[in-house]
C-alpha positions in Angstrom: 97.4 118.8 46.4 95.1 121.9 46.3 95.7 125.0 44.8 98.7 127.2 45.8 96.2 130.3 46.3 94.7 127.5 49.4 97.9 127.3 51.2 98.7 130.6 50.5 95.4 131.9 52.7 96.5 129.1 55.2 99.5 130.8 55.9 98.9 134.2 55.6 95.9 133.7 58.2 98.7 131.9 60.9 100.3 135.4 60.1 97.5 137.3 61.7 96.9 134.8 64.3 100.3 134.3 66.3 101.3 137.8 65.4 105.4 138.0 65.8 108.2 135.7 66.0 109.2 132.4 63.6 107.4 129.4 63.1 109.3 126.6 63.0 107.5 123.4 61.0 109.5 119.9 60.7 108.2 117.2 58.1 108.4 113.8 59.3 111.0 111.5 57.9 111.0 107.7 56.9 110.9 105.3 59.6 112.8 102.3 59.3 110.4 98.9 59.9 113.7 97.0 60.7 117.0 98.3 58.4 117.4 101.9 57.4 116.6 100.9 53.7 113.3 99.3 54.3 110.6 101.8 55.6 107.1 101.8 56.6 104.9 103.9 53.7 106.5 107.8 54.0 103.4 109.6 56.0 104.2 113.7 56.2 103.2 115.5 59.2 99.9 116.8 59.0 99.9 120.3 59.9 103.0 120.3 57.8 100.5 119.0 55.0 97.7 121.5 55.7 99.9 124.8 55.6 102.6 123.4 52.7 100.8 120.5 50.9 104.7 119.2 50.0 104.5 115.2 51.2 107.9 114.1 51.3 110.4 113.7 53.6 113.4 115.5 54.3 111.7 118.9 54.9 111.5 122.0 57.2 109.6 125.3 56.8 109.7 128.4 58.3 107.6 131.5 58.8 109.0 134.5 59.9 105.8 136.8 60.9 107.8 140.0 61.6 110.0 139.7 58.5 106.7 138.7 56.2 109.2 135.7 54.8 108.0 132.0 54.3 111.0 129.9 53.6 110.8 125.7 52.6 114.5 124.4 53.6 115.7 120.7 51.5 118.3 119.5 49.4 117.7 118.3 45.7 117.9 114.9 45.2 121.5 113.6 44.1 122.5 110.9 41.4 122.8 108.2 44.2 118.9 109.2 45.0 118.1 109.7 41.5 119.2 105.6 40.7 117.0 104.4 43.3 114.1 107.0 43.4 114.4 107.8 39.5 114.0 111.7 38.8 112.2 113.9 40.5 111.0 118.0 40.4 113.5 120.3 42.0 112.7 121.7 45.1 112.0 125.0 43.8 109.5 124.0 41.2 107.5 121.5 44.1 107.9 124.9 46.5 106.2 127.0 43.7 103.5 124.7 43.5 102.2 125.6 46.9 103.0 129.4 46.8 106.7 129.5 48.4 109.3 131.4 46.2 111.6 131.2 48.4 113.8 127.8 49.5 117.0 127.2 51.0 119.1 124.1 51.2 118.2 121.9 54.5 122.1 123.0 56.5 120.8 126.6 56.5 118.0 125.9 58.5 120.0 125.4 62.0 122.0 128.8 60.8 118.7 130.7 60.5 117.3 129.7 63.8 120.6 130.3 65.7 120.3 134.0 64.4 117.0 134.6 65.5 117.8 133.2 69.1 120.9 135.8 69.5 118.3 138.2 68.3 115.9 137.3 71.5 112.9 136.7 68.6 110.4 133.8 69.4 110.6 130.9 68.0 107.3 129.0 68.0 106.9 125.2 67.3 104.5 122.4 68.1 104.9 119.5 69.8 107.2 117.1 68.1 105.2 113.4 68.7 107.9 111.5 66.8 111.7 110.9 68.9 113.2 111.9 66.3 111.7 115.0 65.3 112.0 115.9 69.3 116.0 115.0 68.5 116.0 117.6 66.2 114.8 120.5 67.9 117.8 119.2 70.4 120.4 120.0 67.8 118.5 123.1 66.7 117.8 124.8 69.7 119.3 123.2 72.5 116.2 122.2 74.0 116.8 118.5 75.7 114.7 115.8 73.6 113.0 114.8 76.2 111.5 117.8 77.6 111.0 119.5 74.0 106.8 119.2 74.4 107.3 121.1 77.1 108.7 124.2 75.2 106.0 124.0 72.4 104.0 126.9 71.4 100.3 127.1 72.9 99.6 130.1 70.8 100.8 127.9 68.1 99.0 125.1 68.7 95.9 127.2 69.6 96.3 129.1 65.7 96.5 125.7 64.1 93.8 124.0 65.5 91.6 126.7 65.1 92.2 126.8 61.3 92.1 122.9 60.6 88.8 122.5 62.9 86.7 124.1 60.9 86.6 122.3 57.0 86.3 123.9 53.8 84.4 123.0 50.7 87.5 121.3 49.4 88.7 119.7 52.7 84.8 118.1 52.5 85.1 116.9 49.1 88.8 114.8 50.0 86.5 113.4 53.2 83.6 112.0 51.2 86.1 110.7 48.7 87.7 108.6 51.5 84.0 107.9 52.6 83.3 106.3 48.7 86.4 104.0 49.2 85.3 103.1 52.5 81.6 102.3 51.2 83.5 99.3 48.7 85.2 98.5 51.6 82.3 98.0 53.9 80.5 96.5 50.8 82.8 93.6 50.2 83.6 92.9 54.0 79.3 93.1 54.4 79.8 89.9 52.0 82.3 88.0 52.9 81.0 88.0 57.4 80.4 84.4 56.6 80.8 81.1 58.4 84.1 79.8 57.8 86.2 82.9 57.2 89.3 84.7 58.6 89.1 88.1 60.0 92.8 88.2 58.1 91.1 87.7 54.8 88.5 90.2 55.4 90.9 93.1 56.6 93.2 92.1 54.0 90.4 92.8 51.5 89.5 96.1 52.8 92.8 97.3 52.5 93.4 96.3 49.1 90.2 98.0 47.9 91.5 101.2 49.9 94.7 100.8 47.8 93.0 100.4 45.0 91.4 103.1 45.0 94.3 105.4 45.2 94.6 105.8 48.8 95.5 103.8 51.7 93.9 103.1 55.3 93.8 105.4 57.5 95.1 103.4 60.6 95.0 99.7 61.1 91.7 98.1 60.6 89.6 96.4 63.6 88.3 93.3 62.3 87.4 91.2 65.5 84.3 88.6 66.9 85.8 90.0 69.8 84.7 93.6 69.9 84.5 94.1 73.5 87.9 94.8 73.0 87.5 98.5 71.5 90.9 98.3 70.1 91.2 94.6 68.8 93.9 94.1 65.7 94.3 90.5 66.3 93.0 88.6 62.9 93.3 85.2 63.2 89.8 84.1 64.7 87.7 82.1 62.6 84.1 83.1 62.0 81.5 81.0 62.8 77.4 81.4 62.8 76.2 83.5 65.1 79.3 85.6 66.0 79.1 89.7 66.0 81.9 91.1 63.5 83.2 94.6 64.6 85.0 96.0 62.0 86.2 99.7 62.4 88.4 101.1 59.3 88.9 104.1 57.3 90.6 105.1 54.0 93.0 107.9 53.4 93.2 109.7 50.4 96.3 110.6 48.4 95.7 114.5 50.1 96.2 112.5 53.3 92.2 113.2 54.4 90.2 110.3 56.4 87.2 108.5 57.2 86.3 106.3 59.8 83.4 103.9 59.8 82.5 101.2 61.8 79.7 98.8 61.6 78.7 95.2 63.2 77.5 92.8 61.2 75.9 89.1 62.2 78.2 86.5 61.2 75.7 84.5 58.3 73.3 87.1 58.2 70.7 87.3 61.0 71.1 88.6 64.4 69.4 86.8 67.4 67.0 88.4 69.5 69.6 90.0 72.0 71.6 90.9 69.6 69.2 92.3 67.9 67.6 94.0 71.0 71.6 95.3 71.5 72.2 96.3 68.4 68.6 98.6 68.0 70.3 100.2 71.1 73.5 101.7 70.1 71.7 102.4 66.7 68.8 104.3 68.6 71.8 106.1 70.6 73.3 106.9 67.5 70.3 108.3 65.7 69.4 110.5 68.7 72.8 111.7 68.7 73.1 112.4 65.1 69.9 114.6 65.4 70.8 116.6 68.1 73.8 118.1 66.2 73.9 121.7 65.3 76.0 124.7 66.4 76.5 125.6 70.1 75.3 122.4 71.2 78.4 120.9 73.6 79.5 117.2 72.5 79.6 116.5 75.6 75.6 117.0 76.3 75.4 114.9 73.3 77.6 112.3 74.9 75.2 112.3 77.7 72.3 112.3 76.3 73.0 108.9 74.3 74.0 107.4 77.6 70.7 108.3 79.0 69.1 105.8 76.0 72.1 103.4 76.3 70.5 103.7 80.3 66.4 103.3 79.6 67.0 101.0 77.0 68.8 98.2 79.2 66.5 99.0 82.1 64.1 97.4 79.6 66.4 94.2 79.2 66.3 94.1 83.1 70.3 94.8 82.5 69.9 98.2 84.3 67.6 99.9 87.0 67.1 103.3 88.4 66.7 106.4 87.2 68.7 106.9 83.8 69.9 110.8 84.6 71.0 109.1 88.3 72.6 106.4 86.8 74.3 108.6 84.0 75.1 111.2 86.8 76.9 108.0 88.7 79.0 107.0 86.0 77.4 103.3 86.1 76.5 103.1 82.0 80.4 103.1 81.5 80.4 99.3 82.6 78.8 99.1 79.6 79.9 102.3 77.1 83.6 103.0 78.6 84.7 105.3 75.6 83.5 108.6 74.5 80.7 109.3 71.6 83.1 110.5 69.0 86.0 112.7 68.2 87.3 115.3 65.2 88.4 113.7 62.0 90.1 115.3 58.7 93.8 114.7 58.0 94.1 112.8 61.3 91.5 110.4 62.1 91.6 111.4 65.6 92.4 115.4 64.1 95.4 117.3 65.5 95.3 114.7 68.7 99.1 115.4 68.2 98.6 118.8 69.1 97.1 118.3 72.2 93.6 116.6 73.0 92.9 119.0 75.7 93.1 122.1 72.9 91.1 120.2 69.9 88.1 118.6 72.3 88.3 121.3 75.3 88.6 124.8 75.5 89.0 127.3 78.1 84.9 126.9 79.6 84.9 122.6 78.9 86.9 120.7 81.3 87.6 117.1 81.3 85.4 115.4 83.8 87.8 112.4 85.8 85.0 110.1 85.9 85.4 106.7 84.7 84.4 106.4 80.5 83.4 110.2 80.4 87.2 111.0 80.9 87.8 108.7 77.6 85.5 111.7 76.4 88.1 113.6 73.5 85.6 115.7 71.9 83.2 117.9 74.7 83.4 121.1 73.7 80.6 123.1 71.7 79.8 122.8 67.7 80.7 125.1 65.0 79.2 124.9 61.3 82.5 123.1 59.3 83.3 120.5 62.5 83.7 117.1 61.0 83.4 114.7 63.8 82.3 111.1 64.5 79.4 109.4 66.3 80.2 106.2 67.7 78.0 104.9 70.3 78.9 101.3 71.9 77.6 98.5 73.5 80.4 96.2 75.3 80.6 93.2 77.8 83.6 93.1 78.9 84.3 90.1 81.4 87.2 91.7 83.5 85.2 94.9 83.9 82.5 93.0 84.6 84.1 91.2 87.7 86.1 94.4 89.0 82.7 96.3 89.3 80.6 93.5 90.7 83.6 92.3 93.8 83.8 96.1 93.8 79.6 96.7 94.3 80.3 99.6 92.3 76.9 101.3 90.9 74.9 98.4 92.2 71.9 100.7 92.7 71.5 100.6 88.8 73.2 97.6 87.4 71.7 94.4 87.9 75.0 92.1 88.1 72.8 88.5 87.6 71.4 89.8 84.6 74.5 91.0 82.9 76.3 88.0 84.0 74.5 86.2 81.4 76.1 88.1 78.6 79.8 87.4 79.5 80.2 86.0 76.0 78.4 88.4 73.9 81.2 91.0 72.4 80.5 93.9 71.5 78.8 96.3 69.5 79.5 99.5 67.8 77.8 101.8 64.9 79.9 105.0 63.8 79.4 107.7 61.3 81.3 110.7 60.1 78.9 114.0 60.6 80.0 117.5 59.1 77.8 120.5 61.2 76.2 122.5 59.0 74.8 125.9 60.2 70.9 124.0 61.1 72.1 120.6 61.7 74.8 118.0 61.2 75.1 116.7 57.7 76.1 112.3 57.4 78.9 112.8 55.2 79.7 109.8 52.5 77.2 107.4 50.5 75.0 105.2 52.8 76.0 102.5 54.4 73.9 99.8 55.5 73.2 100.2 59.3 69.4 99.3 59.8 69.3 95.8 61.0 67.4 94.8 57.3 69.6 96.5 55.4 72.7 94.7 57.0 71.3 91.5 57.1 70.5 91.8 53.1 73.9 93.3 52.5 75.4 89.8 54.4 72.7 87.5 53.2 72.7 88.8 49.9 68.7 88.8 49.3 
């Protein structure tokens, strides 16, 4: 938890920005894994986080902008809680904590919001992504469940995303402290690629050191020989020499703040010549791309441009032919890079995606192009010094893709089907980073992490 006088600012600049009306904020709950009394580990909505900083459940806020009045609505816990959750700080004292002198038990909070609608007043909320946070707008405002995202507030959503994009000093700090965890984790798992091994004992090892070091990961770790599969959580393959290990994980912080870091690593140690020739791709790709960084720049010309190398550099494995601003143009490096360079991070690994993609990565001059991998594109838009994003270029043979393009003769002006054929079995490969833009440049965030091809090979090799 920061300081009160941090959430304080939060709020008071959401004042300014939507202006009139109430805003409506709903903590998440617990969610049951399989019996109400066994429940996944509690996560609290993260704009709920940013603008209260109160992680726990059974929660709802309010800000009413015309009546200057923040209110936090809960109920104390009683002795039946108190037996199984021990004692805990009154809601008041938590509430002062974060700069709210004023709380109301949870029951009131239906009354308050039934006023304000007789009174015609606006009542602003954001898209609920959880069923049953979409249930309770239902029984609060008679809004049907279903259609409740429709109703959300765009200048909302618009206020909230404009404050949480752009990171402060602290916000920073919480981010390279996930990034240290995440450098023990990478550390360990550089270790242990080794003939012989299960992906499960590797990912379970990475999440223990995440635990261990206060936090927790930040979604469910990719650990996979299998990486042409972007989003792979299957564990149970057994590594043997020669195989690529993709493993894509973060840690979050007790705060709730991410990383996410991804590296591929050569099963006992040395890559082969294509691999290696692969791998010095997407690295080059995501070198280029870390360089060209800076404010005003558009992530999307980014994303292009490291599809232009992806392009030139497989022309020179006779993988790919043609001009590489044609081919890029045509969409025909997607057989090969089908996912977008990166996206914003901070209390969400993929930040405020719950708010609406289309808002965080887009704005009202960056579309969403419909082509084939750019689509898949979630950040485009242009730069600002305090963006925290990721670059995470990728190199993929994927079979099925492989043989829908090819019956298809789709790009086969600048993909040389025969060639790639040969690499049906190769995976994947994938190099990401988490980059802060800083008013001249973009800034790696986190200690290093081996990602030169000597460097990893020591870090598996040991020597």
């Amino acid at each position: 938890m920061f300081d009160k006088k941090t959430y304080q600012q939060r709020r008071n600049k959401l004042n300014k920005q939507v202006r009139s009306g109430l805003l409506l904020f709903l903590s998440n709950g617990e969610s049951p894994m399989n019996y109400p009394a066994n429940t996944y580990h509690y996560r609290q909505d993260s704009t709920f986080l940013y603008f209260f900083g109160l992680n726990f459940p059974g929660l709802a806020a309010i800000i009413d902008i015309d009546e200057n009045r923040q209110t936090v609505f809960g109920n104390d816990l009683e002795m039946e809680d108190i037996i199984w959750m021990g004692p805990q700080p009154s809601l008041k004292s938590r509430c002062l904590k974060v700069g709210i002198t004023h709380s109301q038990p949870l029951c009131q909070l239906g009354e308050t919001l039934q006023k304000a609608v007789r009174q015609g007043r606006k009542i602003h909320f954001l898209p609920p992504y959880r069923s049953e946070n979409a249930m309770w707008l239902e029984r609060l405002l008679g809004i049907r469940a279903e259609s409740a995202k429709n109703y959300a507030s765009a200048e909302f959503v618009k206020a909230a995303i404009a404050q949480r994009s752009l990171k402060s000093q602290e916000e920073i700090k919480e981010i390279e402290a996930a990034l240290t965890i995440s450098a023990a984790m990478y550390r360990e798992a550089m270790a242990m690629a080794q003939p012989g091994v299960y992906e499960r004992e590797i990912a379970g090892r990475i999440e223990g050191i995440a635990l261990a070091g206060g936090g927790q990961l930040a979604f469910p770790a990719i650990v996979t020989i299998h990486g042409e599969t972007l989003h792979n959580h299957y564990h149970g393959n057994r590594l043997q020499k020669g195989d690529l290990l993709i493993i894509d994980s973060g840690c979050e912080t007790e705060t709730g703040y991410a990383s996410d870091i991804t590296r591929t690593l050569p099963v006992g140690g040395k890559f082969d010549s294509r691999q290696k020739a692969v791998y010095e791709t997407v690295l080059d790709m995501q070198l280029s791309a870390i360089a060209m960084i800076r404010p005003g720049i558009s992530y999307r010309s980014v994303h292009l441009k490291a599809c232009e190398i992806l392009v030139e550099r497989l022309k020179q494995m006779n993988l790919m032919k043609g001009g590489a601003r044609d081919a890029v143009a045509a969409g025909a490096h997607a057989l090969f890079f089908p996912h977008g360079l990166g996206h914003m991070m901070g209390l969400d690994v993929h930040d405020m995606e719950d708010l609406g993609e289309t808002y965080v990565g887009y704005d009202e001059t960056t579309k969403r192009s419909q082509q084939f991998g750019l689509a898949y594109l979630r950040l485009a838009k242009k730069l600002e010094p305090g963006h925290v994003l990721t670059v995470e270029p990728g190199i993929y043979f994927i079979p099925a893709l492989i043989d829908q393009w090819r019956a298809e003769k789709k790009s086969a002006a600048f993909i040389n089907y025969a060639e790639v054929d040969k690499y049906r079995k190769f995976g994947g490969i994938r190099i990401e980073d988490n980059v802060l833009v800083i008013p001249r440049g973009g800034r790696v965030l986190g200690p290093p992490i081996p990602k030169e091809i000597a460097a990893v090979q020591m870090a598996v090799t040991g020597k």
